[in-house]
PLY file of the C-alpha trace (Angstrom):
ply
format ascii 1.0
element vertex 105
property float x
property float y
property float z
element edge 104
property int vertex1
property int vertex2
end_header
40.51 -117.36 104.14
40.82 -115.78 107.59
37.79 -117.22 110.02
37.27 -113.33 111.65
36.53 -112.51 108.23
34.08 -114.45 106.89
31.24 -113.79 109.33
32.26 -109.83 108.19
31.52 -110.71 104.96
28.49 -112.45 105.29
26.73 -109.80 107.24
27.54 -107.36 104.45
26.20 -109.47 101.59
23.04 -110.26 104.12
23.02 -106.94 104.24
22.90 -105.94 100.58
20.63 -108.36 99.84
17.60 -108.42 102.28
16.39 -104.99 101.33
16.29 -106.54 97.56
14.70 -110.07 99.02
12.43 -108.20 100.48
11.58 -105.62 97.65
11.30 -109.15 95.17
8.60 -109.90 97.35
6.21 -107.02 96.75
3.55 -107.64 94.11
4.06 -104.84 92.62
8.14 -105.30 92.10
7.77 -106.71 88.66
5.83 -103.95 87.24
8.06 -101.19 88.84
10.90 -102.93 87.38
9.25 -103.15 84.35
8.47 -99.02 84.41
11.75 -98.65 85.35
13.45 -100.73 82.45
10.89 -99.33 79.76
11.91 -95.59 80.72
15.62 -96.63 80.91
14.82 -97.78 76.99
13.65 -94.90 75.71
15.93 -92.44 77.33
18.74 -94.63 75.68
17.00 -94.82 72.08
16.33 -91.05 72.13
19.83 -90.11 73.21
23.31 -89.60 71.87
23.96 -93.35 73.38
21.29 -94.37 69.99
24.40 -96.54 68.46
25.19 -98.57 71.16
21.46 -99.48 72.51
20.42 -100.24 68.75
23.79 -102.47 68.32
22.68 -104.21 71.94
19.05 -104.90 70.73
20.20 -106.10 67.43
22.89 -108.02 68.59
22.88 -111.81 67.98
22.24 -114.57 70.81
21.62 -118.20 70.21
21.49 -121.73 71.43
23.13 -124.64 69.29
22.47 -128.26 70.51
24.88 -130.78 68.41
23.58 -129.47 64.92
20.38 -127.52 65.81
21.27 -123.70 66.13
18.36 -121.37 66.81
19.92 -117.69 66.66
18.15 -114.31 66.80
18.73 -111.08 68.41
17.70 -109.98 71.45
14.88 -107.92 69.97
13.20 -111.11 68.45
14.27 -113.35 71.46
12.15 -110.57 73.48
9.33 -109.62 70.66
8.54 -113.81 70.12
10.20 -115.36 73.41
9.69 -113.19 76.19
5.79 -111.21 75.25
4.96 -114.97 75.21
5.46 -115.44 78.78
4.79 -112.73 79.27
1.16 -112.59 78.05
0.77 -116.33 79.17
1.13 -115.37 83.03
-1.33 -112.03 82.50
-3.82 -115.05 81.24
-2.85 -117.00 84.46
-3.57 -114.10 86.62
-6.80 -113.59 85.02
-8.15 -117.14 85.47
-6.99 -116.93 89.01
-8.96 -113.68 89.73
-12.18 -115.46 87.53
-11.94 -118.56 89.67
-11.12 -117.71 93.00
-10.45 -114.28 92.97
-12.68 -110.80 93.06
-14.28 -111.56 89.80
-15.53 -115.55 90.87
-18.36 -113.77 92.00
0 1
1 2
2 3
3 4
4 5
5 6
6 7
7 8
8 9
9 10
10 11
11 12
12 13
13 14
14 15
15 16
16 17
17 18
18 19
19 20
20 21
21 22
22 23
23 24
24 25
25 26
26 27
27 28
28 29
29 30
30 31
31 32
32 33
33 34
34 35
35 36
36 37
37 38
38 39
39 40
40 41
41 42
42 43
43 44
44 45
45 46
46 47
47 48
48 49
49 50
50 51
51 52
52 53
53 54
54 55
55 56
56 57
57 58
58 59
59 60
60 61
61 62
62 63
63 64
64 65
65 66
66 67
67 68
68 69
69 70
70 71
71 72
72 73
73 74
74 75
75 76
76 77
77 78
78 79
79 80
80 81
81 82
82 83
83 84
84 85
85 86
86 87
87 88
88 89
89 90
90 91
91 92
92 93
93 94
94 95
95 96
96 97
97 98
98 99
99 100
100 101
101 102
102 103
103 104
């Protein structure tokens, strides 16, 4: 690799990726990413592009350890794996706002 090029480079992924570092690091970034994904979703399930967003949410994805395989599709991994974490760190957040928060008081 040429050494006048490599500091090139760097600045240009530096400067791709600080706007998103710094968007990441909003509070509300999750939740607008969230919006964003859930109207992506529906435009997609209500559109001529039906076959291949119902063959991506139904497609299957698993982990196999020696003899243990655990394989679902996506839309169980999410419905059972990921509304679990989900609804875990809402509970977080409110025991956080109950104990030191706004609502301690």
């Amino acid at each position: 690799m040429n050494a006048k090029k490599a500091p090139k480079a760097i600045k240009a992924v530096r400067k791709i990726l600080s706007p998103m570092e710094n968007f990441l690091r909003m509070e509300s970034s999750s939740g607008i990413i969230l919006l964003l994904v859930a109207v992506i979703a529906m435009i997609l399930a209500n559109s001529p592009l039906y076959n291949l967003y119902n063959a991506i949410i139904h497609f299957d994805l698993g982990v196999k350890l020696g003899s243990t395989e655990v394989s679902h599709s996506i839309q169980h991994w999410v419905n059972d794996g990921l509304m679990v974490i989900f609804f875990f760190v809402v509970g977080l957040e409110i025991k956080r706002e109950l104990v030191q928060g706004e609502l301690s008081s």
